[in-house]
Backbone as a printed PyTorch tensor [residue, N CA C, xyz], in Angstrom:
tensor([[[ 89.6730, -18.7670,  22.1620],
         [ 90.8900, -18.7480,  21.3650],
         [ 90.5830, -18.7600,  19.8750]],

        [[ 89.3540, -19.5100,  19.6070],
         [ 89.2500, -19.7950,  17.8490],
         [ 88.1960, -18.8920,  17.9150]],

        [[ 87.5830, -17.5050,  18.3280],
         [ 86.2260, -17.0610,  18.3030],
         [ 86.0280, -17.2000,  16.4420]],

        [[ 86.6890, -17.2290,  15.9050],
         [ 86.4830, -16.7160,  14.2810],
         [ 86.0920, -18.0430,  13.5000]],

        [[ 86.3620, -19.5290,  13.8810],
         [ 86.3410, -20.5080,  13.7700],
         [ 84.9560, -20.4340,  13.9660]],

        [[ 84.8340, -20.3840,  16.3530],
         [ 83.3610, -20.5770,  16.3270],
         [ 82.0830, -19.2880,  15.6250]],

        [[ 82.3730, -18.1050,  15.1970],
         [ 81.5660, -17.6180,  14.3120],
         [ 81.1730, -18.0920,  13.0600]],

        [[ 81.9490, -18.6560,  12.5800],
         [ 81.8800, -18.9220,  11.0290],
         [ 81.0640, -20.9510,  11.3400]],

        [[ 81.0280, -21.2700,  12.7070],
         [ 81.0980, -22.8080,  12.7620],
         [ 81.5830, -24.1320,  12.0110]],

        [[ 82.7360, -23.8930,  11.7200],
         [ 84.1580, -24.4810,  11.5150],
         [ 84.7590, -24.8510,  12.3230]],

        [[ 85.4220, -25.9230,  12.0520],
         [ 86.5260, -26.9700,  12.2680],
         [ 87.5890, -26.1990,  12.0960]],

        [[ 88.6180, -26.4690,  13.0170],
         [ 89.8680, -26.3210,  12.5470],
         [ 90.2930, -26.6380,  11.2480]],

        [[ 90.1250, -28.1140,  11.0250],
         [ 90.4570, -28.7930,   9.7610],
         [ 89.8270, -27.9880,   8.4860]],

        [[ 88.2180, -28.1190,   8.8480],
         [ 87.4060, -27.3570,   7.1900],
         [ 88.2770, -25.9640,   7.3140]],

        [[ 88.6390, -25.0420,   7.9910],
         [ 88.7300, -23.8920,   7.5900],
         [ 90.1680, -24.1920,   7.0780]],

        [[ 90.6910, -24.7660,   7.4490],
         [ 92.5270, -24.5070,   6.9320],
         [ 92.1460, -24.9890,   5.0780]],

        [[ 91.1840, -25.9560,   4.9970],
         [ 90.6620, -26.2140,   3.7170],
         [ 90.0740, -25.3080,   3.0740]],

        [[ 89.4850, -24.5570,   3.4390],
         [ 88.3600, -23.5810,   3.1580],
         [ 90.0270, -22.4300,   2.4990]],

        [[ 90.2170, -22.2710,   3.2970],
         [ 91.2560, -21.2200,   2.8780],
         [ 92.2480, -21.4160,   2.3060]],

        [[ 92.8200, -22.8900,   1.8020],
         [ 93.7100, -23.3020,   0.6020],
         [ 92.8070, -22.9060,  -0.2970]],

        [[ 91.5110, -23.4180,  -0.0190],
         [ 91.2100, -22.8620,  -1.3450],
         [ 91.1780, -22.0280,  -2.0650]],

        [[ 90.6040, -20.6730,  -1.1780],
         [ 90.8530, -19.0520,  -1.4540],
         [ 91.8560, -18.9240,  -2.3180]],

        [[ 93.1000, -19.7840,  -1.3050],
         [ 94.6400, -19.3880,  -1.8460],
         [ 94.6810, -20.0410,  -3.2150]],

        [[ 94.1740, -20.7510,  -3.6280],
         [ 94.3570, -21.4480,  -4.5790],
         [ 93.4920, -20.7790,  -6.0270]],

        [[ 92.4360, -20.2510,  -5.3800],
         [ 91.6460, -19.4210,  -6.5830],
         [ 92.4770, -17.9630,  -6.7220]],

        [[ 92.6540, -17.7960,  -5.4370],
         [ 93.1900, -16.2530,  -6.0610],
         [ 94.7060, -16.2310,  -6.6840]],

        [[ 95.2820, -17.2470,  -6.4590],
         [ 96.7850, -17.4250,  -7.6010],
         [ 96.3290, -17.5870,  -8.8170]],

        [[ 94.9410, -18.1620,  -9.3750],
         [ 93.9100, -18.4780, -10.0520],
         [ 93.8990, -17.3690, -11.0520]],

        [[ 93.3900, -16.4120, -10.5300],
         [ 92.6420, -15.2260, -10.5810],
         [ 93.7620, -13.8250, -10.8730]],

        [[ 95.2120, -14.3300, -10.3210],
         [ 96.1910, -13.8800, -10.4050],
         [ 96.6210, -13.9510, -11.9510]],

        [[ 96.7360, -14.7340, -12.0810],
         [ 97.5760, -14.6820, -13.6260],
         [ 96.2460, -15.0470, -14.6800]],

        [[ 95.1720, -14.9000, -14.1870],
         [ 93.9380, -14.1840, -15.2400],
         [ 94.1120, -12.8990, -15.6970]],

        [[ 94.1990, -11.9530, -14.5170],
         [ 94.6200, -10.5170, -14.6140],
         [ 96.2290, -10.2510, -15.1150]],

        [[ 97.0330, -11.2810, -15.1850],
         [ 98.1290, -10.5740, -15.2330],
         [ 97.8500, -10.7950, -17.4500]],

        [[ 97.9400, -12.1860, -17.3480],
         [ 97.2150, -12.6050, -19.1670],
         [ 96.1700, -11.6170, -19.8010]],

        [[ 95.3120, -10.5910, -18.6790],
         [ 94.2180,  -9.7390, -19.2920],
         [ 95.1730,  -8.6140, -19.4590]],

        [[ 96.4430,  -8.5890, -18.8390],
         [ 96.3560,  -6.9020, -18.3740],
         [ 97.6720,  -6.8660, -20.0700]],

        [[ 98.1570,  -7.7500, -20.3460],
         [ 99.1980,  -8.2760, -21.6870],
         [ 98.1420,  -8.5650, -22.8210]],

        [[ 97.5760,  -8.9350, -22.5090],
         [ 96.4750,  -9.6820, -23.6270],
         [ 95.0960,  -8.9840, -23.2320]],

        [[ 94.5990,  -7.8800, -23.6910],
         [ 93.2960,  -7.1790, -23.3080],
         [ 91.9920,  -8.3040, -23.5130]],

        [[ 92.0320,  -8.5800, -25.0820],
         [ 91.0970,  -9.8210, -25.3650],
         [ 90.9390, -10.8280, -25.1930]],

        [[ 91.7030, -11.3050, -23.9420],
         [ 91.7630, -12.3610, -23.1640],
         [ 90.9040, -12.2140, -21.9450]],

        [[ 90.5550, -13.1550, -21.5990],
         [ 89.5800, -12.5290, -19.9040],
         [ 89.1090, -11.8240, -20.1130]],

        [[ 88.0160, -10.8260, -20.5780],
         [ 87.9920,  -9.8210, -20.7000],
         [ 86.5330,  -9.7880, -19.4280]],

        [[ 86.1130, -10.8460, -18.8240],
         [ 85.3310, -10.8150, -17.9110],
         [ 85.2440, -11.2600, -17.1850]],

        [[ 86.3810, -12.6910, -17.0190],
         [ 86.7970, -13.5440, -16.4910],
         [ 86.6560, -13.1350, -14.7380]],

        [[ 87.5410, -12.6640, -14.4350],
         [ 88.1150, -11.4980, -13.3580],
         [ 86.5950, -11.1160, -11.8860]],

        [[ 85.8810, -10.0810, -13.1310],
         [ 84.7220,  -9.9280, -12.8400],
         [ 83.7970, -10.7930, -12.7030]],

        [[ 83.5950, -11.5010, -13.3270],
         [ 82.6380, -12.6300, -13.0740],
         [ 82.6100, -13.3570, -11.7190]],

        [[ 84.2290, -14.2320, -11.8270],
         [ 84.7220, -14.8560, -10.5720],
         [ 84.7340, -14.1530,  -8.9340]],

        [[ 84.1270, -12.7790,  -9.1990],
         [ 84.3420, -11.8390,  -8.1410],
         [ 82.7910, -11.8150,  -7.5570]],

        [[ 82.0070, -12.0390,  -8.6530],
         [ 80.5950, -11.9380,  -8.1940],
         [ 80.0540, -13.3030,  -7.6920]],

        [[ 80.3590, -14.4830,  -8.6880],
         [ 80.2200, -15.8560,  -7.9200],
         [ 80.5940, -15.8510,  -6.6170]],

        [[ 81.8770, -15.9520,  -6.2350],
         [ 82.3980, -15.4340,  -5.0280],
         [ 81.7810, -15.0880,  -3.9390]],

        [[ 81.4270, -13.2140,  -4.3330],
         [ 80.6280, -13.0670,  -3.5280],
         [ 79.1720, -13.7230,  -2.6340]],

        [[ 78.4780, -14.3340,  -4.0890],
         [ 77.1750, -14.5000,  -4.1480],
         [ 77.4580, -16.2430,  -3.3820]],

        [[ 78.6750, -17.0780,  -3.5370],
         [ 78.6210, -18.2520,  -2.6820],
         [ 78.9820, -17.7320,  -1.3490]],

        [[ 79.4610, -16.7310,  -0.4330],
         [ 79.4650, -16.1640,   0.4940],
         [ 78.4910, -15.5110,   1.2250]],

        [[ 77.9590, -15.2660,   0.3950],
         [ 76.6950, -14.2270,   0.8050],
         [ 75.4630, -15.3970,   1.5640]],

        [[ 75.9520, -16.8570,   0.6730],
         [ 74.3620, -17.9350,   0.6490],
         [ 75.2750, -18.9570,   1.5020]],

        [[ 76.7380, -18.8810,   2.3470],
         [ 76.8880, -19.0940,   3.2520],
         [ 76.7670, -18.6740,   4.3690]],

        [[ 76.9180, -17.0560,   4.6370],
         [ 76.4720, -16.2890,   5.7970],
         [ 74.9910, -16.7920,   6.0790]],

        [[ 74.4480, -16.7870,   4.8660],
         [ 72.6330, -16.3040,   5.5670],
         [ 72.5520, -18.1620,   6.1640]],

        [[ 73.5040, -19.2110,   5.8710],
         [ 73.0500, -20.3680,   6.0810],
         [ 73.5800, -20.5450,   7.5010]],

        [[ 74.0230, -19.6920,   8.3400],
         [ 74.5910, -19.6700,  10.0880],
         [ 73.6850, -18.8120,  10.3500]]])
């Protein structure tokens, strides 16, 4: 029933956490872009940056299962 839970080896609990968080960076990340897209010289890397951290803490969670 949870195969995605047991792939990732998560808890019910950590993942519903795991994924406020997402939700919580990308509302984040939301009105970075909306302040860049009004204000060019604002963020101007912000965006990008947060996209590669991201990735790169994902990437050094996969290889850790």
């Amino acid at each position: 029933m949870f195969k995605h839970l047991d792939e990732k080896n998560m808890s019910y609990f950590s993942h519903y956490i795991r994924a406020l968080q997402f939700a919580v960076w990308s509302f984040k990340m939301y009105f970075v872009c909306i302040i860049h897209a009004v204000f060019p010289n604002i963020f101007c890397d912000t965006f990008s940056y947060e996209i590669l951290r991201l990735a790169k803490q994902l990437e050094e969670e996969d290889a850790k299962h």
